[in-house]
C-alpha positions in Angstrom: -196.8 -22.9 150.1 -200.3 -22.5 148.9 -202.1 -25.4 147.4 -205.3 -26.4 146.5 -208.9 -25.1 145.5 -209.9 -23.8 148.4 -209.8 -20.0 148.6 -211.4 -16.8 147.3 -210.0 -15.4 143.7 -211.6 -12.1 142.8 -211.7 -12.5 138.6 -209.8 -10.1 136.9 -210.7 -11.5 133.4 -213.4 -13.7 131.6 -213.6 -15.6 128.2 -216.7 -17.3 126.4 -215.2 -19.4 124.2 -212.0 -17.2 123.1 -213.8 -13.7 123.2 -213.8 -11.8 126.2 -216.0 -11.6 128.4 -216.0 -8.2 130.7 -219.0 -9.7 133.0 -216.9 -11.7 134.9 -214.5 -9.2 136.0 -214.7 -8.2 139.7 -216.5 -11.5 140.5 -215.6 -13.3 143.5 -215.1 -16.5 143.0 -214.8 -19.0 146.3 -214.6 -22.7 147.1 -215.1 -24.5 150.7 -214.4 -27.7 151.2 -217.0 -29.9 153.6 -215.3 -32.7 155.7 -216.0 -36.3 154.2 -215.7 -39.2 156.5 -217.4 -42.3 155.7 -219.4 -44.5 158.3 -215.6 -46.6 158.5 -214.4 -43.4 159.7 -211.9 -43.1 157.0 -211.9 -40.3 154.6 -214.2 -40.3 151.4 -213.1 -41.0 147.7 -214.2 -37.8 146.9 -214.1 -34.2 148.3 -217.3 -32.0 148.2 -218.0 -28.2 148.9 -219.5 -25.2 148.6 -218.7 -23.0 145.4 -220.3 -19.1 145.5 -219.7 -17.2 142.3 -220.6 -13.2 143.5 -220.9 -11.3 140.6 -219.6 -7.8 140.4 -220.3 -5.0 142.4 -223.4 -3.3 142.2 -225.1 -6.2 140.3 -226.0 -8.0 143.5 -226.3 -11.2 142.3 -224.9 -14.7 143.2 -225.3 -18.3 142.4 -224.4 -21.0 145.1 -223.3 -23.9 143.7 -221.5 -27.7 145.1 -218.8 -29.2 143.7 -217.2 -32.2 143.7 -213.3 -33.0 143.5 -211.0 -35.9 143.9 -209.2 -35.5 147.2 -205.9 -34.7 145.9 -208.0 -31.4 145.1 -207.0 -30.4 149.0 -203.2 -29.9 147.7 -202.8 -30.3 144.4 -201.9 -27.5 141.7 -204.3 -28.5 139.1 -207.4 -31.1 138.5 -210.8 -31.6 138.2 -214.2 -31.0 139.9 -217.9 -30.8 139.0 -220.2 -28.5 139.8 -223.9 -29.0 140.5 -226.8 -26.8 140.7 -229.8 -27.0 142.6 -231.0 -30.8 142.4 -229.4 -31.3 138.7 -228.1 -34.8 139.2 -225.7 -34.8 136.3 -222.6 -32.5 137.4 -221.2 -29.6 134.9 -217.3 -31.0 135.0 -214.6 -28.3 135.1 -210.7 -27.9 134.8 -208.5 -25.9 137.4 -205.2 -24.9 137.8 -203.1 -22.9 140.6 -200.6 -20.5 140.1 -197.5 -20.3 142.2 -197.2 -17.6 145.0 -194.9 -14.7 144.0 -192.7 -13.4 146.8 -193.4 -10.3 148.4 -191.1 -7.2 147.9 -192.0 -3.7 149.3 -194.0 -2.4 146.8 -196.0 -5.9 146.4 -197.6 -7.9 149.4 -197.6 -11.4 149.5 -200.7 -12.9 147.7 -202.7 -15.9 147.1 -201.5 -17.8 144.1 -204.2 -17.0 140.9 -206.4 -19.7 140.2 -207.5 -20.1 136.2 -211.5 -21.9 136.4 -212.1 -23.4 133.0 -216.1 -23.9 132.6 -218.3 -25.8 130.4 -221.1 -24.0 130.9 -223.3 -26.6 128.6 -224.9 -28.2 131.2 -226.4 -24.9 133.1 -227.5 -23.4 129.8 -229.9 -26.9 128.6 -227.4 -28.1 126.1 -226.7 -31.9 128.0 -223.4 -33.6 129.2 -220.1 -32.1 127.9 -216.5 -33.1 127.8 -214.2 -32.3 130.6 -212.1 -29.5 129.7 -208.0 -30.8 130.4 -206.6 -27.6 129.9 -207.0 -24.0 129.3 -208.1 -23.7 126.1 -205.5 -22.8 122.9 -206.0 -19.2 122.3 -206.4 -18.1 125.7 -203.9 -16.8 127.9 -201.4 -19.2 130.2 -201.6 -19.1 133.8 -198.2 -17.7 133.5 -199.4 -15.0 131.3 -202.2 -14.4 133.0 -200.4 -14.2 136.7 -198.2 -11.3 134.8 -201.2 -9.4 133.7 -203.0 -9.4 137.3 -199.4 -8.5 138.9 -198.9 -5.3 136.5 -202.5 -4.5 137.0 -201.8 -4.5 140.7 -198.8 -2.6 140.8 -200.1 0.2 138.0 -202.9 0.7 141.3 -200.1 0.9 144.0 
């Protein structure tokens, strides 16, 4: 049972605020978690990681980014992290959720669960501290929805 932020999700769709936003698809999207012990020994309040968004192909660019994530981000379904750039001190908080794994059949391999990444991008872009995001934003496709669109995409290339 897949759980958790850690992985690699190739985007198959991208929204600034509700429009689309056809630049994100065929990014590569993946989150690494570092091991955090404290000098007790015992496990830190906190997880951190590496986060590389690749964008798509041909464009050959990539930002590397850290995040961090409360530790339940290890095995929950959903939560919150925040990313950080470069030296910024002031993390750029975001909103995830995991989808559920579908079960394989003949014509459809197992796969990882989607993940939806909702960003407040305010923070990169000069505009100061923003909200967390709590949810996927009304307007936008449901994970639900959104795990049926990348499933009929896969199967219309099968």
């Amino acid at each position: 049972n897949a759980q958790g932020l850690q992985g690699s999700w190739e985007c198959f769709d991208g929204f600034q605020g509700t429009m689309r936003a056809p630049t994100w698809v065929g990014s590569c999207i993946t989150f690494e978690f570092l091991e955090e012990i404290g000098p007790d020994g015992q496990e830190r309040a906190t997880l951190s990681g590496s986060c590389r968004m690749s964008f798509a192909e041909g464009t050959g660019q990539a930002m590397s980014l850290t995040f961090r994530a409360e530790p339940e981000a290890s095995q929950s379904k959903e939560g919150h992290m925040e990313l950080f750039v470069g030296s910024l001190g002031q993390g750029q908080p975001c909103f995830w959720q995991r989808g559920h794994a579908e079960h394989p059949t003949p014509s459809l391999p197992a796969q990882i669960p989607p993940l939806v990444l909702v960003l407040t991008m305010g923070m990169f872009f000069g505009s100061g501290p923003t909200a967390s995001p709590t949810a996927i934003p009304l307007g936008l496709p449901s994970l639900e929805e959104a795990s049926r669109n990348v499933l009929q995409n896969d199967a219309s290339f099968n």
